[in-house]
N, C-alpha and C positions, 0 to 999 in steps of 0.2 A: 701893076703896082698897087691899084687902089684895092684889090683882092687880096694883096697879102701883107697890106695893113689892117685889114676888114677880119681877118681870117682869126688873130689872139682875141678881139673882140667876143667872135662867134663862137671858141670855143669858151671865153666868159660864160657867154649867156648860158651854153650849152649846159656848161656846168649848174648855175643859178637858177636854170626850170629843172634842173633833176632836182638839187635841194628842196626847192619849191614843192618838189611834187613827192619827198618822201613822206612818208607816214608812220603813224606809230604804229607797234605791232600787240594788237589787240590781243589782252590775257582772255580767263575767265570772269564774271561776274561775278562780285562779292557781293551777298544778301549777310543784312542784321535783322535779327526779329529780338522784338521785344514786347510789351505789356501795356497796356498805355490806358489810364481809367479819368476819365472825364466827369465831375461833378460837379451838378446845379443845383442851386438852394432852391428849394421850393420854397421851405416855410423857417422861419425862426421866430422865435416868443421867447417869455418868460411867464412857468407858471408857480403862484406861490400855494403852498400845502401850512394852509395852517390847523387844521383838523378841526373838530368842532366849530360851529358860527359864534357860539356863545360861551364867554367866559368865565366859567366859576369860582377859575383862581386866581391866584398871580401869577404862577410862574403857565407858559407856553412854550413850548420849540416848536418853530418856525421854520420849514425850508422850503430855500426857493429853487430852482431847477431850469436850467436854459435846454428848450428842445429845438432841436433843427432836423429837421426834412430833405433829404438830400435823393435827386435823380442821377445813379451813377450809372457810367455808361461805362463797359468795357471793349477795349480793343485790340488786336491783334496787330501791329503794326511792323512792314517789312521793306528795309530801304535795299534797294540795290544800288551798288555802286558799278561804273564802267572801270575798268582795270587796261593799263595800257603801258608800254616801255616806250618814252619817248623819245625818239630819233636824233642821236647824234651822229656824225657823219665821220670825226675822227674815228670813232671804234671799227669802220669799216677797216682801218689799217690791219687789225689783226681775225677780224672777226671771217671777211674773206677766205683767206688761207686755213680759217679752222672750221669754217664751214666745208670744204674742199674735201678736207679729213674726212669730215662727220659724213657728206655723202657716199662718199667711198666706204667706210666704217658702214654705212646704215645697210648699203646694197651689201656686203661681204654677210652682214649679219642675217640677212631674207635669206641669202642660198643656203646658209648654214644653219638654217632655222626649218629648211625644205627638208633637211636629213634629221634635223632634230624631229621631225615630226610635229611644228608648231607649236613646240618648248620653250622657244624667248619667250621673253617679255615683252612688250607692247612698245614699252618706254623702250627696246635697243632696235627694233627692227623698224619700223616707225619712229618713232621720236630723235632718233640720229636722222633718218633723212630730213625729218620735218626742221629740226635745228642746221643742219647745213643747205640746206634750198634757201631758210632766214639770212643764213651766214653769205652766202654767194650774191642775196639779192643787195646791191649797194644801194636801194633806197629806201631801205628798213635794217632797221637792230633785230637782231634774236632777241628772246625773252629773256626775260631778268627781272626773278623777283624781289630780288635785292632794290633795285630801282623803281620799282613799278609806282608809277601815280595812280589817284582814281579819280573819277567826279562823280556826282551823286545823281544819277539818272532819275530815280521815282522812288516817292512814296505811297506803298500799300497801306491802306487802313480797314480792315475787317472787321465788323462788328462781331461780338461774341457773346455778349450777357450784358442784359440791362436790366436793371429792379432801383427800385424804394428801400434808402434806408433813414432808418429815426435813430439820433442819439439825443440823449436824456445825460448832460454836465450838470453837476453842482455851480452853483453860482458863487464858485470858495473866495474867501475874503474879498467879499463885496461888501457895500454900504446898502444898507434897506431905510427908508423913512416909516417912521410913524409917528402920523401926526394925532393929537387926543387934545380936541379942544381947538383953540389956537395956536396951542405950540405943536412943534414939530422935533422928534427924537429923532438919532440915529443909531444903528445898531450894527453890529458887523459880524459877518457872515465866519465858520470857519472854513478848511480846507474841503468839508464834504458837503458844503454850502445851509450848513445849522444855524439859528440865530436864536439864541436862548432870551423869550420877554420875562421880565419879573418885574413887575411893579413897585414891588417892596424892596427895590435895586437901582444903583444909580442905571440911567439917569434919570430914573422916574421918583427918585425917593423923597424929591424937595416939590413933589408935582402934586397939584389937589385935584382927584380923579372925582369928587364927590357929585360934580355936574355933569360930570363925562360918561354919556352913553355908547359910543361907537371909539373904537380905534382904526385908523383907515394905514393900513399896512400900503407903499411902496417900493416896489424893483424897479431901478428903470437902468440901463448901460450909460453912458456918457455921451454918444453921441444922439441920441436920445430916438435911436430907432426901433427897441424895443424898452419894452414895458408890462407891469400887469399889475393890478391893486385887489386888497383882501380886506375883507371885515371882519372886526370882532367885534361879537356887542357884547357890554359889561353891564353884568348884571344888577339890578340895587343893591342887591343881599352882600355883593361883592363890593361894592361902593363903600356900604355902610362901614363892612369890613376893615378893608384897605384907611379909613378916616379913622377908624380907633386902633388901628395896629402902630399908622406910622409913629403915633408920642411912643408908645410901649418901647419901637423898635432905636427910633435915631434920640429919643430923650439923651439927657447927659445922668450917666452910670455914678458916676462920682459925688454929687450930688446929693445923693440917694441911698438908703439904707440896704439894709439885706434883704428886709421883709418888700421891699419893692422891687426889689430884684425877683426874687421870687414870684410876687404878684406878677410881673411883666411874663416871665415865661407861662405861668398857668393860663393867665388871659389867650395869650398867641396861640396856647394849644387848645381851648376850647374855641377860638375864632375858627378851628382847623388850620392854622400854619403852622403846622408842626415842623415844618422845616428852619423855619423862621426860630421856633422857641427853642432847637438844638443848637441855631446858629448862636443864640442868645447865651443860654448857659456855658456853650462851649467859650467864649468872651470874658465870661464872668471866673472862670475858671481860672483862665490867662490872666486876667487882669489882678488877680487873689494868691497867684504862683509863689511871690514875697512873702506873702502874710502869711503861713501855714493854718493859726490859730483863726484868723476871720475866714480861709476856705473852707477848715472845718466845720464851722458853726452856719456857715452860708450850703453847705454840703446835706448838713441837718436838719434846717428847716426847710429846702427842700423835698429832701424823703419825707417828712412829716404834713407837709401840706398840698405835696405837688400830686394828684388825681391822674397821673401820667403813670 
């Protein structure tokens, strides 16, 4: 009696170590390769290219240039994955039965493959047996790559080329100091990291350089891990200069006759700022556009006395 209450028990278990013990039925292994580049900063700076030490004019372009040093490593890198169908135990319902097939189909297609002279294909003379042995065994699924999982077994990593590279950035639209004297300017960079000095420009135009021997140019980033500082030294000759240009240049025009007007641009061009005394007539021009009669007569006295 106690045997065959004991008996639906054991064939429980019977059942529950087969479950237990099926397994997936192992595909192929799936490898990705791809490219993989590793880089480490060596070095980063800031350096500034102000060209000559010494300034004979006013105006300077200035630029500054961020360089970095990089050790890049390249790699080859190849993951394989494990590929598998994992074991459901309902599919045995039909997988069985058409396993059954596929053996009978695989063995029909070998004899017939004997006549053929070893004309199948792989995949009917083989791969029917191999899918129906899957199919018959009840403690694995045939393949199916519709279903198939993977897990990620290992990653290769291959070296393949390592070298030193330097790039050389504009520092575009950055802020630069310079400071002349006690005070301190700023100045701003464009997009190819240029920063145009003119003295005889804001915001130096309200500035008295006549004591100022050095200009001390800085770059420095925000967080203040790089940096780089430049000198210009300004000449007396340029001093003296720049002290009798500024009344010529920001004086008030209005004020003042034509023969002064005149006067201001000849002076600017014999200081050599000629850039300066085109800026000037061109102003005067504009400013005379209304009057036709006072730009002629201002038009004439300086063909007649301007040495330009």
């Amino acid at each position: 009696m106690r045997s065959t209450v004991n008996q639906p028990k054991l064939i429980s278990l019977l059942c529950l170590s087969i479950l237990l013990a099926s397994c997936a039925n192992h595909l192929p292994p799936r490898n990705e390769h791809e490219d993989r580049i590793e880089r480490v900063l060596l070095s980063h700076s800031l350096h500034i290219d102000t060209g000559t030490a010494a300034l004979e004019l006013p105006r300077r372009r200035i630029r500054v240039v961020e360089q970095q040093t990089f050790e890049e490593t390249q790699f080859a890198v190849t993951r394989t994955y494990e590929r598998y169908t994992p074991y459901q135990a309902w599919r045995e319902i039909y997988e069985i039965p058409l396993g059954a097939v596929a053996v009978v189909a695989g063995i029909s297609a070998n004899i017939v493959n004997i006549a053929a002279l070893g004309r199948l294909p792989e995949r009917v003379t083989h791969g029917w047996i191999n899918y129906g042995i899957d199919g018959l065994n009840p403690a694995m699924n045939v393949e199916s790559n519709g279903r198939a999982q993977q897990n990620l077994a290992r990653v290769t990593d291959v070296q393949t080329d390592k070298r030193i590279e330097s790039n050389n950035l504009p520092w575009a639209e950055r802020s630069i100091a310079v400071v002349a004297g006690e005070q301190e300017y700023a100045l701003l960079t464009n997009r190819l990291g240029y920063a145009d000095l003119n003295l005889l420009d804001e915001p130096f135009s309200d500035a008295d350089l006549s004591q100022v021997q050095q200009l001390l140019i800085t770059a420095e980033d925000e967080n203040h891990t790089i940096k780089d500082q430049a000198e210009l030294t300004l000449s007396r000759t340029l001093r003296q200069k720049l002290a009798a240009a500024q009344p010529l240049i920001f004086a008030e025009l209005e004020d003042s006759d034509i023969s002064d007007w005149v006067f201001r641009i000849n002076k600017l061009s014999a200081l050599g700022f000629e850039e300066e005394a085109n800026n000037l007539e061109q102003s005067l021009l504009f400013l005379t556009r209304n009057d036709p009669d006072l730009q002629k007569e201002f038009i004439a006295l300086l063909l007649k006395r301007s040495p330009r």
